[in-house]
Structures are given as C-alpha cells and as structure tokens.
N, C-alpha and C positions, 0 to 999 in steps of 0.2 A: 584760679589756681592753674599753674605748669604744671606737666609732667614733664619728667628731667631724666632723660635715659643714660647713661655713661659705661663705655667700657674702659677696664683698669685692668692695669697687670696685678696678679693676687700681690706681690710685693707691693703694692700702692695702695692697697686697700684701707689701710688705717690713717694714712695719709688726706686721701679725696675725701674720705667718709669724716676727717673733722672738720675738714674746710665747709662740706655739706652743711651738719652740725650748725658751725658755727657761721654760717648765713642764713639762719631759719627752718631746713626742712623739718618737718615733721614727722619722719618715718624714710628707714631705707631698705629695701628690698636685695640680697644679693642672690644674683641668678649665675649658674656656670654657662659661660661663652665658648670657651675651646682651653686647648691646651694650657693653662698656666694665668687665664685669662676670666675677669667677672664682669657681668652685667650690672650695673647697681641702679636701680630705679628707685625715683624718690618725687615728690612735688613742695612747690615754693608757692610761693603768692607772686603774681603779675609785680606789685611793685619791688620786689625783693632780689627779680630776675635779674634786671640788669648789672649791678653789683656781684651778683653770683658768675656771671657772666665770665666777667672782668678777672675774677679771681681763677679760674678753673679753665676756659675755654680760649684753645692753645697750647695749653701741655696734653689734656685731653680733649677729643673729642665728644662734641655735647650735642645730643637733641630733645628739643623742648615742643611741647603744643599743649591746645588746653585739656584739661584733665576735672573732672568730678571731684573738691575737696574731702567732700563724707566719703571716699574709697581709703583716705590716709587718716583720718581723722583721729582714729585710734589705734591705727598698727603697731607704732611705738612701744605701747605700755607692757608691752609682756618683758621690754627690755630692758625698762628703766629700772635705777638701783637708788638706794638710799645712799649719801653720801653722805661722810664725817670731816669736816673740817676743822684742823690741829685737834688739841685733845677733847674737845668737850660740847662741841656743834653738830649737831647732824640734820641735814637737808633730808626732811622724810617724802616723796609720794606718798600719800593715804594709803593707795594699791600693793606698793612692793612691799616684800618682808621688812621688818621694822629690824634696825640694827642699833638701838638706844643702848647705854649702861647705865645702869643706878646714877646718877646724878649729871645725866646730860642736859645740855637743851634742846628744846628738838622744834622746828621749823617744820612745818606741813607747806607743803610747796605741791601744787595740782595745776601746770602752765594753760589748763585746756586747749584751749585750739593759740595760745600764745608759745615759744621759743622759752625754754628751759625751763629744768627741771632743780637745777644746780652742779651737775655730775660733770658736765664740759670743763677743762682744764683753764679756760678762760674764764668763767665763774669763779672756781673754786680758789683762782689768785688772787682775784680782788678780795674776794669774803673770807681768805685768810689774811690779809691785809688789814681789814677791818676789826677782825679776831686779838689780831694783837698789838691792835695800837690803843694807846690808854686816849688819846688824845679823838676820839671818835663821842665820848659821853659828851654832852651837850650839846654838839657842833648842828648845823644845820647845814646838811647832805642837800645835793643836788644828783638824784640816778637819771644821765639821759639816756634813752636806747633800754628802758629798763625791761623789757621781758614781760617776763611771769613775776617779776619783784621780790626774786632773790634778794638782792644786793640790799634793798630799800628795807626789807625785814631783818637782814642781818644787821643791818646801821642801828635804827631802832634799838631792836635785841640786846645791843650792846652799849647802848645808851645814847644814843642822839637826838634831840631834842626835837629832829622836825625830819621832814625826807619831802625833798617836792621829786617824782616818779615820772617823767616824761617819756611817751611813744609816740609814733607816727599812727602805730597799728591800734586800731580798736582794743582787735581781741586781746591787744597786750594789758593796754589800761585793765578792762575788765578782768582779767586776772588777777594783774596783780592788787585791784581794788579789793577781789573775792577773795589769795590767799593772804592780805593784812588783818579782813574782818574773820576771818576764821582764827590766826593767831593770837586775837584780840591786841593788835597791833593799828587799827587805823586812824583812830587818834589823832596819831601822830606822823600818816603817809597820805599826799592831798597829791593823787594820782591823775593825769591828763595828758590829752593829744595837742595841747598848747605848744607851738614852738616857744624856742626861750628865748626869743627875743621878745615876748608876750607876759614873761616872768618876772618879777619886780627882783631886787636886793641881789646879793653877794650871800657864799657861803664858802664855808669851811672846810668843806670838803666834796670835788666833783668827782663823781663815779661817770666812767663812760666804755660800759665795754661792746663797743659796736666797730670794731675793727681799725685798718689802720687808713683809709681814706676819708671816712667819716671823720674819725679823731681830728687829723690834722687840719679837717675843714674847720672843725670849732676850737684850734687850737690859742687865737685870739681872742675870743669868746670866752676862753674857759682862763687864761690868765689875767683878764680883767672882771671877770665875777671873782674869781680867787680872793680870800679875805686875807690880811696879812700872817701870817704865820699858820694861814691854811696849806692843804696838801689837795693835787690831783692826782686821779690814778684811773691809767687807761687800758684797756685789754683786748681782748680781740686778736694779740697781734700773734705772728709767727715769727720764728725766734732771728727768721732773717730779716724781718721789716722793723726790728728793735732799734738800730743804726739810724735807720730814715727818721724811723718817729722821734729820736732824740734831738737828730739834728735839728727838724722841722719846729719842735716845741722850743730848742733852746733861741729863735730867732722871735721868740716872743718873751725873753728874756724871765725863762723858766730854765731850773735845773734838773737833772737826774740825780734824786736821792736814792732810788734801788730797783730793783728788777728783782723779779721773779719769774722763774721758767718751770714749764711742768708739759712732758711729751711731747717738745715739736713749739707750743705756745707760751708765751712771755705776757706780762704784765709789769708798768712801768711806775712809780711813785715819783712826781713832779713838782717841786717847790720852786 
C-alpha cells in the first residue's frame, strides 16, 4: 500500500477526490492546509500507483511512500451511501441506512478491501445502462476490471444468462465472488484473476469500466469478442476523454450508439 498525500485548492476538491475514487483508494482524509487550501490523504495498492500517477501528477502535486493498509481499511464506511439506480435498483452496503421502497430490488454490495461500492458516477452509468436495456436477459456478459461486482450482479439481476467477472486484484475477485453468494446470484458469475486472453468465446455484452487507457488498450480485444448484434460499454471516463475514446474505438470499426454523462464522468455504448 501508498500513502498518497495531495494538496488542492478547496475549489478542486470534488474534482481530485473522484479521479481518486475512481483509481481505487479506499478512503480520503481531508485536512485544512492554509487559506483556501486542503490536504487530502488517501492510500492505493503499489500496483494501482502508477496509473493514478499518470492521471493526477502535474496538475497537482503528489507525494507517495509505503503506508500500513489496515490504517485505511475501514475509514471509508461511515461515508458510504446506499444508491438507487432509475426507478427500482438500489445498490445497498449492509452498513448504510437502507433506502429500499415496497417493491424495489435491492443488491447488497460490501467491496471489502476491493474498489466500489456502486455510488461512483462511473458505476452508476454502466448499471443504469443495463437497467434499461431489454436486450441484457440472456446475453452472456463479460465485466473486465470488475471491482466489488457491481456491474456483474446487476447483469445477472436483470437477466443475463452468464457474467464471466475479471480482476487483476485478488481482493476484487474475492468480493465480488462473496457479494454474488450472498445475493444468491453466483450461479451464474464465474469470477477470476485470468486475463482474457486465457477466456474461451465471444459475448454479448462487454462491461469495462477501468478508465480510459485501460479501455483503449483492449479496444481490439473487445471488438473481436463482440458477438454480432452485441453492445460494449466503457466507463471510467471523464467527460473530456469521451472524444479520444471514440475516436480510438471507431479505428476498430465500432460505433458510438450513446453516451451518458453524470458530474464530470461519461460512460460510452459501442456497437
């Protein structure tokens, strides 16, 4: 584990802290620096750094060394919230107040020491994505970069016939193997640290929301698994790397069917 120190003007605060977010930390600390100005301390995992790096180091200034995981382990959770996706989905933590109505569904989502909970705006596009496309029942889902397996449980949920769940990270697998068997969903999610080039067949639908360098690296990858009249859909992005990722994917003779944007972040549907 990093520790990742940053100072931010209070005006940037919401800005750095989802780029954080949405490279893995697990908890962010904000301390006052001076006038107008915040400390935000946070830790990442050794492999996560260099990418976070990339992203943030240069518009701010960043200092990292190694840092004790179990100090971040759990700070997070007093801040986590239950989220609702369109009218009738709600991504529960077990811990937060429960925000269900008479006839929801409701997703128990607990990342443990893995990257989301569902509440990231990067999330919340793909999985309303999924929400309302009728064309999701049956299909067999590929989630790579899957987290905690949000995404992999809402596919399911909503009728997908199979989810193959790929991470780099342990702790991710293991999550999301643990919040499948709790939802009595694992069935049908066959969760692994396989690269996919180690994955047999074509699917119907790829989920990949791991940013936008990632993306375009398996942007050939992901239009030759594509099944014909299948859809991909990528997230991670911010609303100014929408342009690139389109260009990048249309030169693997893929299209832009839609966009979604939600605070800053974009999410892209690709035929």
């Amino acid at each position: 584990m990093e520790r990742i120190e940053i100072v931010v003007d209070e005006t940037e605060v919401d800005l750095i802290s989802d780029l954080l977010w949405s490279s893995g930390v697990m908890a962010i600390e904000e301390r006052a620096e001076g006038p107008g100005t915040l400390r935000l301390l946070t830790g990442i995992e050794q492999s996560q750094l260099g990418e976070l790096l990339s992203t943030i180091d240069g518009r701010w200034g960043v200092k990292h060394y190694p840092s004790d995981p179990a100090a971040y382990a759990d700070a997070w959770k007093p801040y986590a919230r239950a989220t609702r996706i369109g009218e009738s989905l709600v991504l529960q933590p077990p811990w937060a107040p429960d925000i269900a109505r008479a006839g929801d569904r409701v997703l128990s989502i607990d990342p443990g020491e893995a990257w989301g909970h569902g509440a990231h705006p990067s999330t919340r596009l793909l999985a309303a994505e999924l929400v309302a496309r009728a064309d999701v029942r049956g299909a067999r889902v590929l989630d790579l970069g899957c987290g905690s397996g949000v995404l992999s449980l809402v596919a399911v949920a909503y009728g997908a016939e199979s989810v193959v769940a790929l991470d780099i990270e342990v702790a991710a697998v293991e999550a999301s193997m643990a919040n499948a068997a709790v939802n009595g969903l694992d069935d049908r999610i066959l969760c692994s640290t396989e690269p996919l080039s180690q994955v047999e067949g074509s699917f119907d639908i790829i989920l990949a929301n791991i940013g936008l360098a990632t993306c375009n690296s398996f942007a050939h990858e992901f239009a030759e698994r594509r099944r014909e009249h299948g859809w991909i859909g990528i997230s991670g992005l911010l609303n100014e790397q929408v342009d690139e990722a389109v260009a990048h994917f249309e030169t693997q003779g893929l299209r832009e069917e839609l966009r979604r944007s939600e605070s800053g972040w974009s999410a892209i549907v690709f035929k």
